[in-house]
C-alpha positions as CSV (number, residue, x, y, z in Angstrom):
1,X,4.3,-11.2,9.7
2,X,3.6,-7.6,8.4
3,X,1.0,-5.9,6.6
4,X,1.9,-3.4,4.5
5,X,-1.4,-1.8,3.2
6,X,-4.5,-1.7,5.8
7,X,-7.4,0.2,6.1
8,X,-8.9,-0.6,10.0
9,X,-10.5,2.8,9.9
10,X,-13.3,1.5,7.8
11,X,-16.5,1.1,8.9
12,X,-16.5,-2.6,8.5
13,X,-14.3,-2.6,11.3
14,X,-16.8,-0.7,14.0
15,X,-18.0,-3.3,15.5
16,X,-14.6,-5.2,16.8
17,X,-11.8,-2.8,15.8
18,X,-10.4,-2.5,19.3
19,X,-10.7,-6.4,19.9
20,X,-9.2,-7.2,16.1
21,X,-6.4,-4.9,16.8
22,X,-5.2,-6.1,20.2
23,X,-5.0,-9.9,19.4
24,X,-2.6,-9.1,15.6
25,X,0.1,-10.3,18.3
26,X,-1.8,-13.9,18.8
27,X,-2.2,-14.4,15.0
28,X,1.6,-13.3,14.5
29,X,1.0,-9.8,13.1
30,X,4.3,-7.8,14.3
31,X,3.2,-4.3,12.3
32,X,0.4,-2.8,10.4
33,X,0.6,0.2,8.4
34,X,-2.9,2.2,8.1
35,X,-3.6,3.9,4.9
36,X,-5.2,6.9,4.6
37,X,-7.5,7.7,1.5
38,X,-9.1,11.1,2.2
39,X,-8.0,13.8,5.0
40,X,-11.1,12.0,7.2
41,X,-9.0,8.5,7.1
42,X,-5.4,10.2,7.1
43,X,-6.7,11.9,10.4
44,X,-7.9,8.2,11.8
45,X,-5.0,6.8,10.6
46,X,-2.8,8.4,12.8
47,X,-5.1,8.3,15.8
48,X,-5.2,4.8,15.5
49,X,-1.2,4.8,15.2
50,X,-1.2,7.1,18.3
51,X,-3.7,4.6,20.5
52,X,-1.8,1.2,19.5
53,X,1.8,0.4,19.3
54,X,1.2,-2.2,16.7
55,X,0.1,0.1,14.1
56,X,2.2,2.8,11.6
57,X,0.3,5.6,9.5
58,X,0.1,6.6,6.0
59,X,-1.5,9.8,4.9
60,X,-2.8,10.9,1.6
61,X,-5.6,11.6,-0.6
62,X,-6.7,9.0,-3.1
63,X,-7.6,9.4,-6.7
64,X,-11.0,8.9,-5.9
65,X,-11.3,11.7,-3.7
66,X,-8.7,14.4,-5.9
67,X,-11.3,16.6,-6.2
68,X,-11.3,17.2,-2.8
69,X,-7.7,18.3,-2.7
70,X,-6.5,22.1,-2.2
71,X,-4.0,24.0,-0.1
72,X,-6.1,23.6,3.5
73,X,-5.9,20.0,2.9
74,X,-2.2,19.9,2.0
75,X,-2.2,22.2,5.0
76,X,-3.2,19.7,7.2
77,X,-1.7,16.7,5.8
78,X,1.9,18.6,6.3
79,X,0.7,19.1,10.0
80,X,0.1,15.3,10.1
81,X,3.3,14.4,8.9
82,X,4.8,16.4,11.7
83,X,3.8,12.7,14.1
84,X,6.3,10.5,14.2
85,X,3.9,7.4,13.6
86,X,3.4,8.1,9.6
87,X,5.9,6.8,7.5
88,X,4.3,7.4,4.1
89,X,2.0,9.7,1.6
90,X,-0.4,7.2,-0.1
91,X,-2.3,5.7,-1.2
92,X,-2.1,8.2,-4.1
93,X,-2.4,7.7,-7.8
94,X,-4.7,7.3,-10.8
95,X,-7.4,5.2,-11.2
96,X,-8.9,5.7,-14.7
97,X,-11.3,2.6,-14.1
98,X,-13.8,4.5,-11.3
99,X,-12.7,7.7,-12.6
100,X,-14.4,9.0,-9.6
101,X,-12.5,12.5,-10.1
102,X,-11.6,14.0,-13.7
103,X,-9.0,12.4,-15.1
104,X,-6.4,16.0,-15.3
105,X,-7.5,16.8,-11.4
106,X,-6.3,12.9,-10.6
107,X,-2.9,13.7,-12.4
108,X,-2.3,17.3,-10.6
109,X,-2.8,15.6,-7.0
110,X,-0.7,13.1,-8.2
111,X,2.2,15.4,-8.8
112,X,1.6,17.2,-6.2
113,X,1.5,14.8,-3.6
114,X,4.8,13.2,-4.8
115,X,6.1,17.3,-4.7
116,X,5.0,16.9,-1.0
117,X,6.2,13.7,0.2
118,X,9.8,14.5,-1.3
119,X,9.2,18.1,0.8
120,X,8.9,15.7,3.8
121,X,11.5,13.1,3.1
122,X,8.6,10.3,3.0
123,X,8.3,7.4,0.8
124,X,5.0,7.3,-1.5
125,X,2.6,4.3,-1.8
126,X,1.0,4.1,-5.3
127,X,-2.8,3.0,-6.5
128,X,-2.5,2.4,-10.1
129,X,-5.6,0.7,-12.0
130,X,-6.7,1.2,-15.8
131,X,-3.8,3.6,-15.9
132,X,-0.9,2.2,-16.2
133,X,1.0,3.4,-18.5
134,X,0.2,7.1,-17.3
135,X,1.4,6.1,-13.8
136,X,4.6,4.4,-15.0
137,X,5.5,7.9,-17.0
138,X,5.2,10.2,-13.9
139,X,6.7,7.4,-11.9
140,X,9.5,7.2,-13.9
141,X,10.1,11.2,-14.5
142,X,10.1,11.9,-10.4
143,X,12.6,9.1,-10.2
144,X,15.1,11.0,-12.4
145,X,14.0,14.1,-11.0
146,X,14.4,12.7,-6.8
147,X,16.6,9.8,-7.4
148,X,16.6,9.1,-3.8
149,X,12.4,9.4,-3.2
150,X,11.0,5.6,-3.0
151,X,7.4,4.2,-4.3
152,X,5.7,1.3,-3.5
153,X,3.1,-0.1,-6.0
154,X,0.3,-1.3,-3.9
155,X,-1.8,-4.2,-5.3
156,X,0.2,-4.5,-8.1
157,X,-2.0,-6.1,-11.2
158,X,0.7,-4.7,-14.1
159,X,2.3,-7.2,-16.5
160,X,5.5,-8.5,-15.7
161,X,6.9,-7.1,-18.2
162,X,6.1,-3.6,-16.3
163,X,7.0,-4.5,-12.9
164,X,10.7,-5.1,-14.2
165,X,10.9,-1.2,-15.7
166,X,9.7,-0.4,-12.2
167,X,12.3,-2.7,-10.3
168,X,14.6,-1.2,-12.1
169,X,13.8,2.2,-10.8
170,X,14.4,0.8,-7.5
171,X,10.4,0.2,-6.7
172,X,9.0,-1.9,-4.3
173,X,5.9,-4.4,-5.5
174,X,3.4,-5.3,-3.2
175,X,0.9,-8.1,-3.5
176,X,-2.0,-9.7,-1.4
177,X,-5.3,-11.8,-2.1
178,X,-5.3,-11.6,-5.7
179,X,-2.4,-14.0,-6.0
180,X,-4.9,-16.9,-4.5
181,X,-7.9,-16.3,-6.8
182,X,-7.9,-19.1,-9.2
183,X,-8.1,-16.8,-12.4
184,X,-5.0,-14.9,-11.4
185,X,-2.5,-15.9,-13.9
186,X,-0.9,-12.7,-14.3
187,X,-0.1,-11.8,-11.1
188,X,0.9,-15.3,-10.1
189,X,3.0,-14.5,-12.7
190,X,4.3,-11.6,-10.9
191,X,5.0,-13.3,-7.7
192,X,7.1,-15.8,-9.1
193,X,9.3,-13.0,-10.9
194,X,9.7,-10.1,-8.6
195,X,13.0,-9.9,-7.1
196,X,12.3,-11.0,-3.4
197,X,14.4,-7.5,-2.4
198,X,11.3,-6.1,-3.9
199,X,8.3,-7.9,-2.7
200,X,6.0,-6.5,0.6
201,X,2.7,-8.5,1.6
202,X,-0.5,-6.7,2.2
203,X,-3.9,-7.5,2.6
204,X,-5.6,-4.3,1.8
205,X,-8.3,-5.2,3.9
206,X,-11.1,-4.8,4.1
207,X,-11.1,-5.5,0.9
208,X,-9.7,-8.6,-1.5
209,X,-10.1,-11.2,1.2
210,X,-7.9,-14.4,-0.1
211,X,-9.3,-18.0,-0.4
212,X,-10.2,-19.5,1.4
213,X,-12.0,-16.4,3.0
214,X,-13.1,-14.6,-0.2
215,X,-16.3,-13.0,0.0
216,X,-15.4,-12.2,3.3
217,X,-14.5,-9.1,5.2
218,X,-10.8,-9.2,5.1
219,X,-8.3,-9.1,8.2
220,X,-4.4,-8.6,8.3
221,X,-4.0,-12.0,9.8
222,X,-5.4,-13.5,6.3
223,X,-1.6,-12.0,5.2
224,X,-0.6,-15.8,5.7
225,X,-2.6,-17.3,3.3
226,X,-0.8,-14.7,0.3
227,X,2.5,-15.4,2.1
228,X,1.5,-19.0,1.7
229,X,0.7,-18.9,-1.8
230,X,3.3,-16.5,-3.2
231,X,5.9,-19.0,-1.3
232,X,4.4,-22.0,-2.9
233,X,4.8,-19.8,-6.0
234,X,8.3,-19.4,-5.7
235,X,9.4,-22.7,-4.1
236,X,10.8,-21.2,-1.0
237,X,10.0,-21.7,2.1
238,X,7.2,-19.7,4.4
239,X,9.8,-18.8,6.5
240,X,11.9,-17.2,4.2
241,X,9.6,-15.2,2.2
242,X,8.1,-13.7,5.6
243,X,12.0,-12.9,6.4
244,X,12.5,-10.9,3.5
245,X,9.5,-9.2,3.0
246,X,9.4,-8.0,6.2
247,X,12.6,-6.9,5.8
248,X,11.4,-5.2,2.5
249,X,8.8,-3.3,4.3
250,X,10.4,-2.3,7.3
251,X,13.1,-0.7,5.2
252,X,10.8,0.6,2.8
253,X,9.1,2.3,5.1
254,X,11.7,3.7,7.9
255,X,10.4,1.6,10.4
């Protein structure tokens, strides 16, 4: 199995992160990509990637933290990128529901994050939530503008209708706990649609632990209970959604 979206550099993960990390082999983790959310966790993410084999990096500054962004960070997430261990800019975005930084700063580092990963030949992972529609436009007007620049939306909670506009732009969708909570109709919805060529499984943890473990600190080798589900889902067997999606991710992200 892989995880596409972690985040073992949290603080939730001080007291065992070295133990957790060296026994993803027993509990049939293959890869983990660590994302980065601010320049602090871009810089952990690929000092984790550096110390264990296991895990990839992905570098970038989240919409939460936009404010923070100007040329000495760019500056540094461009020397970051020079490691061979990151394979991705994200998790970038918009997320009107926090709006934790104004709403016009989120949409400049948006932009200009997307200017930088096509600078650096490096596919983009994507937070989108309460701005959907705003996301889909600039989405869709890099796509025509780098044809050959991939996204990945991470935690995807869109309508299905959505997801297909992005499919069709050649997107990748990626889903995790959600699709277990009983109330998830929509993105159950989802995970019966999505073109398997388009599917990655993450966890996001530590956050959005699935049942049975919800309420509880998530781990990447929860991954199984989403794979479970979503193959359940889509009347196919475990086995062959884990073949293809991580095939998906693998190829998504260079690895």
């Amino acid at each position: 199995m892989i995880d596409s979206h972690v985040h073992l550099d949290d603080a939730k993960f001080d007291y065992d992160r070295e133990n957790l990390i060296e026994n993803l082999k027993e509990h049939g983790l293959d890869r983990v990509y660590n994302i980065g959310a601010d320049l602090k966790s871009s810089i952990a993410s690929v000092e984790l990637a550096d110390k264990y084999e296991i895990i990839k990096a992905v570098i970038g500054i989240h919409p939460h933290a936009a404010s923070e962004y100007n040329q000495e960070v760019e500056d540094k997430l461009i020397e970051l990128a020079k490691n061979e261990n990151v394979r991705a800019i994200g998790e970038i975005g918009l997320d009107y529901y926090y709006d934790n930084s104004p709403r016009d700063i989120q949409v400049q580092v948006f932009k200009k994050q997307i200017e930088l990963a096509n600078k650096l030949k490096l596919p983009i992972v994507v937070h989108s939530r309460e701005a959907a529609k705003e996301t889909f436009d600039i989405i869709s007007s890099y796509k025509e503008k780098y044809k050959d620049l991939k996204f990945l939306i991470h935690c995807f909670s869109q309508s299905v209708e959505m997801m297909r506009e992005y499919v069709k732009m050649g997107c990748y969708i990626a889903l995790g706990g959600v699709v277990t909570f009983k109330n998830s109709k929509v993105p159950k919805e989802v995970a019966k649609e999505v073109p398997l060529e388009n599917l990655l499984l993450e966890t996001d943890c530590p956050y959005l632990a699935p049942e049975p473990m919800r309420g509880k600190r998530n781990e990447p080798m929860f991954i199984k209970y989403s794979a479970q589900k979503i193959a359940e889902i889509r009347g196919i067997s475990l086995e062959e959604l884990l073949k293809a999606t991580d095939e998906n991710t693998r190829r998504f992200y260079n690895d």
